[in-house]
VEXTORVO-101702 format. One line per 3 residues: number of its first residue (from 0); their letters; for each residue y, x, z of C-alpha. Coordinates in steps of 0.25 Angstrom, whole numbers, plus 5000, padded with zeros to 4 digits. Example, Ala and Ser with C-alpha at 12.3 -4.5 7.8 and 13.67 -1.06 7.14 Angstrom:
2
0) AS) 4982/5049/5031; 4996/5055/5029
This chain:
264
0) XXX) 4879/5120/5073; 4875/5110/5082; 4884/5115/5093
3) XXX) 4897/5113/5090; 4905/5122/5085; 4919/5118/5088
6) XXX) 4928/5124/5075; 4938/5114/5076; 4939/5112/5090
9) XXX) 4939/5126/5093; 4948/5132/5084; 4958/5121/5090
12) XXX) 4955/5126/5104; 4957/5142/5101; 4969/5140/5089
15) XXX) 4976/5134/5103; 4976/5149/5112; 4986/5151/5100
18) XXX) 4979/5166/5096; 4982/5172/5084; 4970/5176/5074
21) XXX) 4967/5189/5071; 4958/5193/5059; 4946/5187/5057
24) XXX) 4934/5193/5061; 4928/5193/5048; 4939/5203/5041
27) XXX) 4938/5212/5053; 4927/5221/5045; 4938/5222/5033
30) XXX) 4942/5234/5040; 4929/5241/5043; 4929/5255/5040
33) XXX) 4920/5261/5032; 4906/5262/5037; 4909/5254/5048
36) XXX) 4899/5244/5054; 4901/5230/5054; 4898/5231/5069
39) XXX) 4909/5241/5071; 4919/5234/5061; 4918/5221/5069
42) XXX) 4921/5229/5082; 4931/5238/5077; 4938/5226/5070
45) XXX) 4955/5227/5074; 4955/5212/5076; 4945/5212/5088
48) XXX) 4952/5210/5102; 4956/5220/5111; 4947/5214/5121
51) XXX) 4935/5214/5114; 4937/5229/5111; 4939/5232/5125
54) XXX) 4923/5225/5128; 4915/5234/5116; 4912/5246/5124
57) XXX) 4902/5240/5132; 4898/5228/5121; 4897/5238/5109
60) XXX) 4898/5227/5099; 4895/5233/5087; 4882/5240/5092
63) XXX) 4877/5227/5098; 4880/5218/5085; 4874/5229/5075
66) XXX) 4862/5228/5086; 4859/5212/5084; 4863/5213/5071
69) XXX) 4874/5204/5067; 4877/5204/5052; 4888/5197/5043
72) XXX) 4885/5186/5039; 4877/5181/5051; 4880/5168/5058
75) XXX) 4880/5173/5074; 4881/5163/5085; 4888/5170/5097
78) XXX) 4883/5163/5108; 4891/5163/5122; 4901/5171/5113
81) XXX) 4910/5174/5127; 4924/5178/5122; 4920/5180/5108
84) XXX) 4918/5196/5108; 4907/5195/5100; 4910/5184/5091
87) XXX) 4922/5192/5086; 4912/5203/5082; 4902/5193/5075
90) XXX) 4913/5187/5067; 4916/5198/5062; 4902/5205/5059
93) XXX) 4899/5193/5052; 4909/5191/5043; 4916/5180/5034
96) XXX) 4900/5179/5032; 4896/5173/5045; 4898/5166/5057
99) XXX) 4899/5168/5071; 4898/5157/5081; 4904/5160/5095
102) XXX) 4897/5151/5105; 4904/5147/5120; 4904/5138/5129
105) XXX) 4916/5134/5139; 4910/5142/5150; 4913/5154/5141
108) XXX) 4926/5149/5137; 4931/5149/5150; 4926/5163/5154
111) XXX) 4932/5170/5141; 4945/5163/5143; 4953/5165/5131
114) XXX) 4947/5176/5125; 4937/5167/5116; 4949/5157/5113
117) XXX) 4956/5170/5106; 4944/5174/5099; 4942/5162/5092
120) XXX) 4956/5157/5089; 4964/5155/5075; 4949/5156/5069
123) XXX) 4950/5171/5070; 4936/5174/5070; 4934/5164/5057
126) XXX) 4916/5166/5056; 4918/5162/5070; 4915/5149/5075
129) XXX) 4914/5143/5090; 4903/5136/5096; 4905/5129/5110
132) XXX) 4892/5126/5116; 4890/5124/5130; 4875/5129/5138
135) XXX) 4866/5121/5132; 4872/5115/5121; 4871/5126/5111
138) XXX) 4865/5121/5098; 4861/5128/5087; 4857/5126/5072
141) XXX) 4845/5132/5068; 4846/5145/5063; 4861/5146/5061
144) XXX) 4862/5161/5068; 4859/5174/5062; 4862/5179/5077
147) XXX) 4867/5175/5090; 4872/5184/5101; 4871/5181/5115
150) XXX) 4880/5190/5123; 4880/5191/5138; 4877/5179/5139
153) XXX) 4861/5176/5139; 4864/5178/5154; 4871/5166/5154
156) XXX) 4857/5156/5153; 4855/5159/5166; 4869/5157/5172
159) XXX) 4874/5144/5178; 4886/5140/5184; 4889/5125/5179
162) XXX) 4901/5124/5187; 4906/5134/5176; 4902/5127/5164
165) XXX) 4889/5137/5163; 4877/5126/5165; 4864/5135/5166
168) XXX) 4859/5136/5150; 4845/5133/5147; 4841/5145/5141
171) XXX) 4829/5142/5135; 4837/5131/5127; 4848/5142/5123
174) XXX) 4839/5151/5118; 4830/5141/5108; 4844/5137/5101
177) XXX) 4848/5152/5101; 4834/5153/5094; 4835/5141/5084
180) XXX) 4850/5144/5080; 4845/5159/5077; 4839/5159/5061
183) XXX) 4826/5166/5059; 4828/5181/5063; 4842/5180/5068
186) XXX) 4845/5186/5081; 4852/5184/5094; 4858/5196/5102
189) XXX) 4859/5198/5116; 4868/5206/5126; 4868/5203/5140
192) XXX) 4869/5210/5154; 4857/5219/5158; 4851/5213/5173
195) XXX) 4840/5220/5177; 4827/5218/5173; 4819/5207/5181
198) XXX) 4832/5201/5185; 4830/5186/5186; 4838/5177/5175
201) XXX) 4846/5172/5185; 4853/5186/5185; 4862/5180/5172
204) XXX) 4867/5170/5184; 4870/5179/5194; 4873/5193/5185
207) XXX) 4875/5187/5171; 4863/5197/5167; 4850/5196/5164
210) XXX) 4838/5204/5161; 4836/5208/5147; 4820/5203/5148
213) XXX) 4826/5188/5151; 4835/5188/5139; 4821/5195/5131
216) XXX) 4811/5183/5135; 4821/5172/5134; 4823/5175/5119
219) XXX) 4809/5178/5115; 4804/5164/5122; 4814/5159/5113
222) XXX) 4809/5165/5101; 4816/5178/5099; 4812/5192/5097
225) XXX) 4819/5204/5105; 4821/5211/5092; 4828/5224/5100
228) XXX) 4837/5229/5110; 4849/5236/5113; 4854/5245/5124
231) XXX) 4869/5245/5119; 4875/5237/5130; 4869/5245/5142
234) XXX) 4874/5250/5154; 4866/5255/5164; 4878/5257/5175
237) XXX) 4878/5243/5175; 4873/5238/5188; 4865/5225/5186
240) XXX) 4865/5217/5199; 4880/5216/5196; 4885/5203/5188
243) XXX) 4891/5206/5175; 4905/5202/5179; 4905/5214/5188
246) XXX) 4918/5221/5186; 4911/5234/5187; 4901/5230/5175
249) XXX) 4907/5218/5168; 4910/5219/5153; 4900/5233/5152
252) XXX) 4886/5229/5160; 4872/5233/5156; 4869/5224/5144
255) XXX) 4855/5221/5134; 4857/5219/5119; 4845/5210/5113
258) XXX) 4843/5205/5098; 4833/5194/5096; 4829/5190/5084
261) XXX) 4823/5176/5080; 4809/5178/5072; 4811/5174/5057
């Protein structure tokens, strides 16, 4: 990786919030039961936080990551990984096998508060590894990931508030190293939150929405292909003209599922 990935430096920085590890993510599917999806095995894994439990009514993990296809054995770059939710499921769907890379920033840091810090500590997620990468400074190899998710956060390209930490990402310069550290026919999957259609893109600003059709055009001018959607995530009693963080909506708004796949 070009960018760096801070092993060292990290793993000093979250042995310090003194949390204990609990089993790897990687032996979590040891106790699958019979017939039992990999999908499900990672969300039904005992060693998952409580916290995270509490989020996967509305997020349905194992239906979204059986949708973009995730496998074991795949190298998945978790970009803007948040808190780590997903990065936890990763590790474990792809196994001793494969690699995750959970991508943040200090914006993100900030906003998460410890909850990425405890993730990540005492090396409990070992096929983990964190990449700190500030907007637009992300560097990629060239066709190191199998798959890259973007979760609630293709938004954020059009959000701006330097005084933050959060300069105004050059999209256009995002999404061609998204496209050159994707291998031939890998894929990148999407989940963000619904704004109506026509909205302008300066809705991801103001609501941290955008409309589906922006996310669509933006990946194929960089060289995707929409393979398919899903309507898992929707909730049409959510109320679109109000921003996400609304406590009347936050943590269960109206939300698109995308895969994209790069041409072999």
């Amino acid at each position: 990786m070009k960018t760096i990935i801070a092993h060292l430096t990290i793993a000093l920085f979250l042995a310090a919030c003194g949390q204990q590890s609990s089993d790897p993510a990687i032996e979590k599917n040891d106790a699958a039961e019979p017939g039992m999806s990999i999908y499900a095995a990672a969300v039904d894994s005992p060693s998952r936080p409580d916290a995270d439990r509490e989020r996967d009514t509305f997020r349905q993990p194992a239906a979204v990551l059986e949708f973009f296809g995730i496998e074991p054995g795949m190298t998945v770059l978790d970009l803007f990984s948040g808190g780590g939710y997903y990065a936890e499921l990763l590790s474990s769907i792809v196994g001793e096998s494969g690699l995750v890379v959970a991508h943040s920033n200090q914006a993100y840091l900030g906003f998460v508060g410890d909850e990425f810090q405890t993730r990540h500590a005492e090396n409990r997620l070992p096929n983990v590894e964190v990449m700190m990468a500030e907007n637009n400074e992300l560097e990629l190899d060239a066709g190191h990931f199998d798959a890259i998710m973007m979760t609630l956060s293709f938004h954020d390209l059009y959000y701006s508030a330097p005084d933050r930490g959060w300069p105004k990402i050059d999209g256009e310069k995002l999404l061609a190293e998204l496209y050159k550290g994707t291998r031939p026919g890998g894929l990148v999957g999407v989940i963000d939150h619904h704004a109506d259609a026509g909205s302008p893109s300066e809705t991801g600003n103001t609501l941290h929405r955008i409309d589906p059709a922006i996310v669509i055009a933006q990946f194929e001018a960089a060289g995707f292909v929409l393979e398919d959607e899903s309507e898992l995530l929707r909730n049409m009693n959510d109320d679109h003209s109000k921003i996400v963080f609304d406590p009347e909506i936050r943590g269960k708004s109206d939300r698109f599922v995308m895969r994209f796949r790069k041409p072999e």
